[in-house]
C-alpha positions, 0 to 999 in steps of 0.5 A: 551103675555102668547099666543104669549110664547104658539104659539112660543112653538106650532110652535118650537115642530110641526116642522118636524126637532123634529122627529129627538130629541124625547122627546125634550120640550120648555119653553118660557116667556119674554126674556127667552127660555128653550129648554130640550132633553132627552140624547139618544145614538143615538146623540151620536158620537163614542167617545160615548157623545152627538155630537156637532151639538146637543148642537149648535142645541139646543143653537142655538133653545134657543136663537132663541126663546129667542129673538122672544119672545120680538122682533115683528117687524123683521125676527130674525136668528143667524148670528154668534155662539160661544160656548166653551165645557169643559165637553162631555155629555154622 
């Protein structure tokens, strides 16, 4: 299993889309997936916090993998996402 967490990993960070998110890392074992970005200005919008197609991104990402860590047999994708922000990030 340690290989199929790996390869997910590979297959997360080689994707051309994290030019866009330097430093952004995955961690993934059973059940369980952390992706972590380092804030940057650059994400920010001009209220001056983090915006928030960055934090679904990366809820989005976790989730994702998360699940393809322990589901084999089908194509897995997000087909409804709720999340409620009490605090920006800056």
């Amino acid at each position: 299993m340690e290989a199929h967490y790996r390869k997910l990993e590979k297959m997360y960070l080689n994707a051309p889309v994290q030019k866009l998110y330097p430093g952004i890392r995955a961690e993934i074992s059973k059940g369980s997936a952390q992706i972590t970005l380092p804030v940057n200005p650059s994400f920010f919008h001009a209220g001056q916090a983090v915006h928030g197609s960055v934090y679904f991104r990366l809820l989005d990402d976790a989730a994702y993998f998360a699940v393809n860590s322990v589901v084999f047999d089908v194509f897995m994708l997000t087909t409804s996402f709720h999340t409620e922000l009490l605090r920006p990030v800056t």
